[in-house]
C-alpha positions, 0 to 999 in steps of 0.5 A: 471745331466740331461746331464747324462740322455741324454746321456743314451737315446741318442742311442734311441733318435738321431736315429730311422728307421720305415718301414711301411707295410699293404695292399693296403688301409690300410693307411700305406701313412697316417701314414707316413704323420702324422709322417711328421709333423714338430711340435706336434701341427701339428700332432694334436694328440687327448688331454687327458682326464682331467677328475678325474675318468679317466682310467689307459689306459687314465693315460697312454695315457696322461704320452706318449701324454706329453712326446712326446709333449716335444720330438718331431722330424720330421720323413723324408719320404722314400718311396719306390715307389720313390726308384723304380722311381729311379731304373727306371731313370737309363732307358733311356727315349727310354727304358722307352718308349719301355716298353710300348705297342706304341699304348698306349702311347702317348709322352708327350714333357714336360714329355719327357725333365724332364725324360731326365734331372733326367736320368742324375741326377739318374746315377749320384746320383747311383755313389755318393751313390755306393761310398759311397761319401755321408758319408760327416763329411766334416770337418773330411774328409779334416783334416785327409786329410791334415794330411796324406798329411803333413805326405809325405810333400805334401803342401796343401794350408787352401784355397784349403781345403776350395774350396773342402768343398764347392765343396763336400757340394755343391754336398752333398745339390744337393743329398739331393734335388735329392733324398728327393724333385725331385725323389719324385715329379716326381714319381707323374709325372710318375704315372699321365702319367701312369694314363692319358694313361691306365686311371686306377691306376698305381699300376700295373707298380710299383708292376711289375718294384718292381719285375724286381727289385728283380729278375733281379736287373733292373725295365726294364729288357730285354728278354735276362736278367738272373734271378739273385733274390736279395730281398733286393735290394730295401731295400739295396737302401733305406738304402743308403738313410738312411745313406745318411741322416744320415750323412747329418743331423750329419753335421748339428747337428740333429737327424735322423727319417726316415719313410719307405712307405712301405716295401712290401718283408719280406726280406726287413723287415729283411734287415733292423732289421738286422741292425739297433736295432732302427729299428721298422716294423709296419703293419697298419691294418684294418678291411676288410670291412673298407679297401675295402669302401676305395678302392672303394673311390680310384676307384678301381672295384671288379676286380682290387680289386681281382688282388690287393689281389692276388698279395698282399696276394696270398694263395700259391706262389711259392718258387722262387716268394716268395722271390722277390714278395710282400708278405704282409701277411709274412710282417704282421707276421714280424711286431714289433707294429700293428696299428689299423687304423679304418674307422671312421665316421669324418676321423680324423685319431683320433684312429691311432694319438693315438697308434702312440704317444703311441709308438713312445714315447716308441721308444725313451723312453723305459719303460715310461709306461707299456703294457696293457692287450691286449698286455700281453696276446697276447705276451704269445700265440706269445712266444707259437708259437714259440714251433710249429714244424710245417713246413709251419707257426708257430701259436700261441693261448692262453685263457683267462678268461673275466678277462683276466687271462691265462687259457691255451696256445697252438701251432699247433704241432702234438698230445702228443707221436708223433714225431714232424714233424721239427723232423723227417728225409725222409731218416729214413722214406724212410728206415724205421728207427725209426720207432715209428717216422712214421705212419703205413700207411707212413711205408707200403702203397705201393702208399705212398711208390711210392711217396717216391721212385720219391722224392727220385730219383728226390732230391738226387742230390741236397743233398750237397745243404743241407750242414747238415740241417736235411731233413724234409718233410710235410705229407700233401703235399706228401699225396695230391700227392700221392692222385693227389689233395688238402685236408687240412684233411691231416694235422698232426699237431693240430691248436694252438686254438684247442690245447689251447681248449684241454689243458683245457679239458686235464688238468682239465677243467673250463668254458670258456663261456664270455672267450677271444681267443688270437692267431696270426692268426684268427681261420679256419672254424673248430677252430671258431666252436669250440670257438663258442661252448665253449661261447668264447665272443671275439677273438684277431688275428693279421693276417686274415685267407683267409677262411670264417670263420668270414662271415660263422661261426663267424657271424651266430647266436644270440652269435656271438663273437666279432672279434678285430684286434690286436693293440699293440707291440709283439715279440722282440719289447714288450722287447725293449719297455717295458723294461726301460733303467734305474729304473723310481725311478733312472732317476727322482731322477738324473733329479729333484736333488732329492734323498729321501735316502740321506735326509732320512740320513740328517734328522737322523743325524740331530736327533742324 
């Protein structure tokens, strides 16, 4: 009866997809090799507590650890640095080369010939992959060939069948080779030929040719070369890979596990999530201090730390860069499952091998254990946020107790009896309609008003682009116009935590001293005042605020609360996770032949 189970959980355990994400120094590439190993022991995960007073963390960790121990596969690595190496193979050496300042750059004869041999690799690898003759169930392929060919009675010999499998299985290795060891390999060469000529990182080239990418389709693009942005277009050729992958290890009877290093663009993640339930984002994370000592350890300086951190997680892009640029910060806030990465003293990566032999049994065996506080708590302010009207970002925060019981949730939204702002419309605004929707001031203020009028005049021929989306508008950015600078003053909506706060006091208040904050992202200045006035001991967050809330407000004083990274799984995967396929009573019984009913019945009859 176990083939029963097997084909129940088949779905979850023949194919997974993970896309890593996470800034620059958080370990997104360690993750990605630990999943490589070939066997479990080769993961060298932590071994459980045997331990007779043990934790119900502890229990949990040695149910996933044995698991996993018994149902380990190989994850194959994609990562999308070799992808853009591949983008860039479609150049010409002498376009490679034209790129580049000439007096930096000096030629190299052996780089130079492995260049020209995989340019043409690339090109013809691009073809294979675009016609999508990859998709090899060889053996199905001919026979219905043949079929069709019998069907207009045109003869085909066995022995030309055999000839063509070999031809196209041929091919289908040499695509394997390619895209899996040789792109790969000279992905290293392109980066320490970028390094011995500009001695520094090449960080730089691949950040740049990742957006040509995106914006122009190329990783070269020319002065003369339109914007035509597709975002996914990375993600588009990564999942050729996939595919290719897949098809090649059906031929050979295996699963798939796939491992992207690393998804960087949000629509990259959604590329993937929206096409594949087996998909899982995970943002590694780690503390600030601790990724910067790592970046330090790469030889990055201060200033090439800045750049990384400005490209990676600008405070404000603009609309059009926001869809072909990085975008860590959007990245995280997609994720499914945040790994806490932390330095430790040894480095043995003990703490990440944990969370990832925890989650990975649950990708391939939903419900084997449940979730533990940490994520249930932060589920419900994830779920709050999602009531936030907010135009920007949506946040979400709840309260708890020391005993983690929920006290209060909250969003950023406007205060109760104003109107929303996803709600309201620029038009009823601009005419003065619904007028409890809008403040006095938006109503009569004659500099205010102005503003308006050049909106209006500026964007009403571009209405029909709206094609029935309601046109709201963000006080805050009209007033800092209308003003001619920036003030975060402005804003209509209450933050999430202080929402949360307020609620308590609204409804009934109790004390909240030793109590705990969960919000998905950590609090402003302003919001961790107010958790450091109310006693709040620790702080859950998934995304850091850019601010200097922790340095200046958080750890200031004698009752400094704590400040922890989230590390769990939130949104649509705390379901997908936690949720069993079958009942755990169910799938025992069909696996050990055992059914305590039925003996119950035997056993009475037996007395009768």
């Amino acid at each position: 009866m176990s083939e029963i189970i097997d084909k129940i959980y088949e779905l979850r355990s023949s194919f997974v997809v993970i896309g890593l994400t996470g800034r620059t120094g958080s370990g997104c590439s360690s993750a990605a090799k630990l999943l490589s190993a070939k066997k479990f022991d080769e993961f060298n995960a932590p071994s459980p507590e045997e331990e007779d007073n043990i934790s119900n963390e502890d229990r949990k960790y040695r149910i996933v650890y044995n698991y996993l121990n018994e149902n380990w596969h190989e994850f194959t690595i994609i990562q999308a640095s070799d992808i853009i190496t591949f983008f860039v193979l479609q150049h010409s050496y002498d376009d490679f080369m034209n790129s580049f300042a000439p007096s930096k750059y000096k030629e190299n004869p052996t780089f130079k010939d492995d260049y020209k041999k995989l340019h043409e690799k690339a090109k013809k690898t691009l073809r294979i992959l675009d016609e999508r003759k990859t998709k090899l169930n060889i053996t199905g392929f001919f026979d219905s060939f043949k079929n069709e060919l019998e069907r207009f009675k045109i003869s085909i010999t066995d022995e030309v069948i055999v000839s063509m499998k070999k031809v196209f299985d041929q091919q289908k290795k040499e695509t394997h080779r390619f895209l899996f060891l040789e792109l790969h390999d000279f992905t290293t060469k392109i980066k320490e030929y970028l390094h011995e000529n500009k001695k520094c990182n090449s960080y730089k080239e691949y950040q740049q040719w990742g957006d040509n990418i995106r914006f122009y389709g190329k990783a070269i693009h020319g002065e003369k070369d339109n914007i035509d942005i597709n975002p996914s277009l990375i993600a588009k050729y990564i999942n050729l890979c996939v595919k290719f992958l897949r098809d090649y290890h059906n031929d050979e009877n295996m699963t798939t596990y796939v491992v992207i290093d690393a998804l960087r663009n949000p629509y990259e993640i959604l590329y993937f999530r929206e096409r594949y339930s087996a998909f899982y984002t995970l943002s590694i994370n780690v503390e600030e201090e601790d990724r910067i000592t790592r970046l330090e350890n790469l030889g990055f300086t201060l200033e090439t730390r800045n750049e990384l951190d400005e490209k990676e997680y600008p405070e404000k892009k603009k609309i059009v860069d926001s869809f072909g640029q990085q975008n860590i910060q959007h990245c995280i806030e997609l994720s499914d499952i945040h790994i806490n990465n932390p330095q430790l003293k040894d480095r043995n990566l003990n703490e990440m091998k944990k969370q990832l032999v925890h989650y990975v049994s649950l990708i391939t065996h939903p419900g084997i254990v449940q979730p533990t506080r940490i994520e249930r708590v932060m589920q419900i302010a994830y779920s709050a946020k999602i009531n936030s009207s907010c135009l920007s970002r949506q946040v979400g925060a709840a309260v708890t107790d020391k005993n983690f019981s929920v006290k209060s949730i909250g969003w950023n939204n406007t205060p109760e009896g104003q109107t929303p702002c996803l709600l309201r419309n620029f038009d009823n605004l601009y005419n003065k309609k619904e007028g409890e929707a809008y403040s006095q001031y938006e109503l009569n203020n004659n500099e205010f008003r102005k503003t308006l009028s050049e909106i209006k005049n500026k964007v009403s021929n571009n209405y029909f682009n709206l094609k029935g989306r309601n046109f709201s508008y963000c006080f805050k950015d009209f007033q800092n116009y209308t003003e001619l600078k920036k003030n975060q003053v402005h804003t209509r909506s209450l933050h999430a935590e202080e929402n949360a706060f307020l609620q308590i006091a609204k409804y009934g208040g109790i004390s909240l001293t030793g109590g705990k904050l969960f919000t998905t992202a950590s609090p402003c200045e302003l919001c961790a005042k107010k958790a450091y006035q109310l006693g709040i001991e620790e702080i859950y967050y998934i995304d850091p605020y850019p601010g200097i809330s922790v340095e200046h407000i958080l750890k200031c004083g004698i009752k400094k609360p704590k400040l922890i990274l989230f590390r769990g799984a939130i949104g649509r995967a705390y379901f997908h996770l936690y949720h069993p396929m079958l009942s755990h009573k169910d799938e025992l019984s069909e696996l050990l032949h055992f059914d305590i009913g039925a003996m119950i019945d035997e056993r009475d009859g037996c007395n009768k």
